[in-house]
N, C-alpha and C positions, 0 to 999 in steps of 0.2 A: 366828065370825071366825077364830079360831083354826083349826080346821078347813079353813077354802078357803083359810088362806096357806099350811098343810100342804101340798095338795092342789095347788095353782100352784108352790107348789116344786117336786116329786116330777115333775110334767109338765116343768118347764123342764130338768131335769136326765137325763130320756127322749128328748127334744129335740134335746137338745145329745151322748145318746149315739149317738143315730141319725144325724142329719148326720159325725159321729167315724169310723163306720163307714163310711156312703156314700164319704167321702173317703177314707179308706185305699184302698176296694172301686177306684175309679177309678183311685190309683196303681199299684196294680198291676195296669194294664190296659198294654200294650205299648205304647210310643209308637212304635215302626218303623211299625206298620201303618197310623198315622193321618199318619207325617209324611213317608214317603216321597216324595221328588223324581219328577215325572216326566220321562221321556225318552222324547222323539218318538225312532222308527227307522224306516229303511226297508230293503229287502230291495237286494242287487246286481243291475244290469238284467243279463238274460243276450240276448248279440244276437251275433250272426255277422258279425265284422268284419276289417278286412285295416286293416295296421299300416304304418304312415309312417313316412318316416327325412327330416330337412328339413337343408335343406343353404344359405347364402349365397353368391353369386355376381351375373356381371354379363353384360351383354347385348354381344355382339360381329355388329355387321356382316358379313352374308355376304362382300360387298366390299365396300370402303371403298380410295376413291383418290385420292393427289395429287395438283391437277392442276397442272403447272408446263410452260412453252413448251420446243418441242426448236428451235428459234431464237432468235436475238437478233434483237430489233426493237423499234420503238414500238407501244404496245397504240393500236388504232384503235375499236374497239368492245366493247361487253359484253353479250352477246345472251343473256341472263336474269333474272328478280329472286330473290332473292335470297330463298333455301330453297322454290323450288316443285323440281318433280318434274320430271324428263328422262327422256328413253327415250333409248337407247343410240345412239351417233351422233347425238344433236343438239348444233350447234352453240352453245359456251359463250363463246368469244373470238376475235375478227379482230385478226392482229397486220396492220400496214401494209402489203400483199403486193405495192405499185409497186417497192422495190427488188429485190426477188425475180423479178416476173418482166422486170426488165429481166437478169438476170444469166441467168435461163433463156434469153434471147433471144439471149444474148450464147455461151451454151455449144452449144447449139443450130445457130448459126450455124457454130462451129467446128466445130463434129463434122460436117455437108455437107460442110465442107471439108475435112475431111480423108478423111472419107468417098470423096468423089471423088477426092485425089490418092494415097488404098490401088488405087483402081480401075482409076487410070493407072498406078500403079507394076506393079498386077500383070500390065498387059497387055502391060507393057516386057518384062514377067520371061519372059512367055510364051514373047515373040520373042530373049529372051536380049540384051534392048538393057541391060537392068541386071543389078548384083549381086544375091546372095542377100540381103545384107546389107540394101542400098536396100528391100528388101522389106520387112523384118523392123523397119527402123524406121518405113515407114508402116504396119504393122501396129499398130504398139506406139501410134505417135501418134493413131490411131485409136480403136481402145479406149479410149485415154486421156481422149480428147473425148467418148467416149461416157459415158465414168462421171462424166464431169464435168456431162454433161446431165442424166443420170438424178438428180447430186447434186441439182442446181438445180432440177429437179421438183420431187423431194421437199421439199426446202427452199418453195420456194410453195405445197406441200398443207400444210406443217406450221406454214403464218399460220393457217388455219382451223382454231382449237382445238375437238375434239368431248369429247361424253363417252364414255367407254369401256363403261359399265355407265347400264342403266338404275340410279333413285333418286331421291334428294331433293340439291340441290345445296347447299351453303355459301352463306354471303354471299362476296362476290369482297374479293377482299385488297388490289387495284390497281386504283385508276384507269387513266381512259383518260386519252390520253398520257405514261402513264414508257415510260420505257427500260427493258425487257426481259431478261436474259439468259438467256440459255439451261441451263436445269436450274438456276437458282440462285432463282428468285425463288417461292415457292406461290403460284399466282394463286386458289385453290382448291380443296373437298373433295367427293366426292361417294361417298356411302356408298347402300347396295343398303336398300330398306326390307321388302319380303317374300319368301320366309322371315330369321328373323330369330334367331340362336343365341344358345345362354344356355351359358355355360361357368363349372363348377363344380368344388371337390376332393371326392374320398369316401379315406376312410383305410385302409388296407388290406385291415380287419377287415372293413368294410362293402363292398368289392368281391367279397372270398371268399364274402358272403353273398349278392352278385347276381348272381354269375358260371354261375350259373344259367340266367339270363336273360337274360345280356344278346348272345346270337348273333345273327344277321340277321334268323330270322324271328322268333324270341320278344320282341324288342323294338315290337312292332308291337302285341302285346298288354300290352304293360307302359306304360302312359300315364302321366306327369310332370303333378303340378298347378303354378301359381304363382301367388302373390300378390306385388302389387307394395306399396312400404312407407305406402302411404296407405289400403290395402286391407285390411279384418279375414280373409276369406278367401278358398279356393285354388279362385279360378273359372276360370283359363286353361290350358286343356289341350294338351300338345304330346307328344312322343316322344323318345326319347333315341334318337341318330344316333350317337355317336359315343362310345369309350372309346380313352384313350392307349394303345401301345403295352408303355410301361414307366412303372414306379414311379419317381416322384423323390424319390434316397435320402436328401436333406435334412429334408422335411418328411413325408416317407412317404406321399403321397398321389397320388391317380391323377385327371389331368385327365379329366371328363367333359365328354359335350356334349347338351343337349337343345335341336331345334328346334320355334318356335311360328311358325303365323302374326300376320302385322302389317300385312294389307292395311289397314288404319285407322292406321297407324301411331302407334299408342299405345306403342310399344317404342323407345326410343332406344339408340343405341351408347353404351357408358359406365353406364348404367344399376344401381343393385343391386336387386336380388328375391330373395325367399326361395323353394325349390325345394321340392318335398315326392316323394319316388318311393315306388312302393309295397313294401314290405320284406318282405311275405313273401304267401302265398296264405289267401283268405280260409277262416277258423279260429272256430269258438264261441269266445266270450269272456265274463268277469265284468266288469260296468263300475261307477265308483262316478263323481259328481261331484269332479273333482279335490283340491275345497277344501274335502273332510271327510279331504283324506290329513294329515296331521301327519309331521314329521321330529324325531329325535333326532342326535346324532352320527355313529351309526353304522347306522340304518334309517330306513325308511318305517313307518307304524303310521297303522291305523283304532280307532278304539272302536267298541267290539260289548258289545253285551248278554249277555252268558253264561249259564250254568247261575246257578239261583237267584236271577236277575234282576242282575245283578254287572255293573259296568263292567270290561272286559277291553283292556287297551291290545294291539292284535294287528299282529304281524307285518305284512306283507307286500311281497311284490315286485313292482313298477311297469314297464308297458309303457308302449306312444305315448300320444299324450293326439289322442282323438275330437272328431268332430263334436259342439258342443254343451259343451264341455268335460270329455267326461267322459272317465278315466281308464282305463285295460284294468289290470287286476289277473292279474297272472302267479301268483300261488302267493301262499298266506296267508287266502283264503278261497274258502267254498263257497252256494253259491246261497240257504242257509236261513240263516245265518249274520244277525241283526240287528245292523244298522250304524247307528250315532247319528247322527243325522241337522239335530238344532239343537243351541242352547247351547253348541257344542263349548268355549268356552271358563272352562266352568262345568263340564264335566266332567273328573273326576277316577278313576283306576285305581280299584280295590276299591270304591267306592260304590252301595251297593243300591238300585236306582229302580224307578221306577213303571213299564212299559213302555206305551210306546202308537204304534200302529203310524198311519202314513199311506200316503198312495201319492207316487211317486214325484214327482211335478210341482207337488205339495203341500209336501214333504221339503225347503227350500231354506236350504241352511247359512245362518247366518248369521255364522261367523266360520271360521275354520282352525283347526285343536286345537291347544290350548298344549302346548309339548311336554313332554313327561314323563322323570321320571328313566330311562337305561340301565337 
């Protein structure tokens, strides 16, 4: 008996020295290697793109006109409803035209009359039976009757209000029968619907950079997107028509003008939209999804996987923002460069991870980098 408690000791205490080593052997085993973080990256998309500059503005009417009576009268009709489409010259308002041409009738008459006695006076003159004079004032009372006819025409053509321009017309502002006056009352508006112009500022900096382009014929290939403010993008395509003459020195910007069509007349006068023109000629570019860029104070910054597997807070400098949202990176990375692609708000400068590559359409942040110290 003596013997096997011997013998059970000596084992329990072999035991207890082998598990003593096994556990030291594991502590100094590395724990970097078994507890590194991983971090999804993906590579910058490299694509050949042309760079936007977006501008706010509003939609102006090629014409737009008020329409108001060149007489005084009683409005007797309204011969439209109220916002359809006119072609030019159709009639929009009858003022009363019985006073009018009773007054034509009446000037009318007189100018025969005196028409005829210019006619007897000048056969007087012939024969030396009158003065010079006698002539001179049937001349004069002639004439006289004659512009006074001509007024009275015109006055009876100007009951029959047209419109000046084809477009789309106002509601009318007056009933039928008020009283009229002449250039004082708006009976209505009629604004032109296709072509239809969009008038914008660009700042000085930004014309020196298109002044390039923007002469007679090279405008023709330099095409304007727009979206309207209910619209995510820039599906309407038009042309830039038009650059001011001079700078206005207040706000230092230079009126532009791009024309669209609007035969569907989706474009109102008064309107805002956002512009987008193309800013420079199409150039290789780095592109990143915008919402892996992080900001500090005083830059732009992506994390990148570095040498030695390291989180590196990097630089860089920011172009337009792409179709798709993704970003143009001007300087601050290069094609092989791994860019962290999740977690962004779980990573951290200096931290050593795991790496692990995706593909791009895979890669989908899910937050924006928290920013990091200067």
């Amino acid at each position: 008996m003596h013997r096997q408690a011997t013998r059970f000791f000596w084992s329990f205490i072999l035991l207890s020295v082998c598990l003593c080593v096994l556990s030291a052997c594991d502590q100094d085993k590395p724990e970097e290697a078994a507890s590194l973080p991983p971090s999804v990256f993906r590579y910058p998309l490299q694509k050949t793109v042309s760079e936007w500059d977006e501008y706010t503005g509003r939609f102006r009417a090629r014409e737009s006109v008020e329409i108001r009576a060149r007489v005084t009268g009683y409005l007797d009709k309204v011969l439209f409803q109220d916002g359809q489409r006119v072609k030019k010259g159709q009639p929009l308002f009858l003022i009363d035209p019985r006073p009018f041409r009773v007054a034509l009738e009446r000037a009318e008459a007189k100018y025969d009359l005196d028409k005829k006695e210019w006619q007897r006076v000048k056969a007087l003159r012939g024969q030396n039976a009158v003065s010079e004079k006698d002539l001179d004032q049937a001349v004069q009372a002639m004439r006289q009757s004659k512009a006074n006819w001509e007024e009275a025409r015109l006055n009876l053509e100007y009951t029959d209000i047209r419109s000046p321009v084809e477009g789309v017309v106002s509601r009318r502002r007056v009933d039928v029968g008020n009283l009229i006056g002449a250039g004082e009352v708006l009976l209505t508006t009629v604004v032109s619907q296709s072509p239809i112009d969009f008038y914008f500022y660009v700042s000085e900096q930004d014309y020196l950079k298109y002044r390039t382009f923007l002469t007679k014929d090279a405008k023709k290939d330099r095409p304007v997107m727009l979206r309207l403010q209910d619209e995510k993008d820039f599906v309407h395509r038009g042309t830039v028509t038009f650059s001011d003459n001079q700078m206005d020195t207040g706000s230092g910007t230079l009126e532009m003008r791009a024309t669209f069509d609007n035969a569907e007349g989706l474009f109102k006068q008064g309107m805002f939209a956002t512009l987008k023109m193309g800013a420079t000629d199409p150039f290789p570019a780095l592109l990143l999804p915008d919402a892996l860029v992080g900001s500090t104070l005083t830059h732009k910054f992506v994390y990148v996987i570095g040498p030695e597997d390291t989180i590196v807070a990097q630089p860089v400098d920011l172009g337009s923002l792409q179709d798709g949202n993704m970003r143009v990176i001007r300087r601050g990375l290069n094609p092989k460069d791994r860019v962290v692609a999740e977690n962004l708000m779980m990573t951290r400068p200096n931290i050593k991870v795991q790496p692990v590559f995706q593909e791009p359409q895979k890669a989908t942040p899910t937050s924006s980098p928290a920013p990091v110290k200067p």
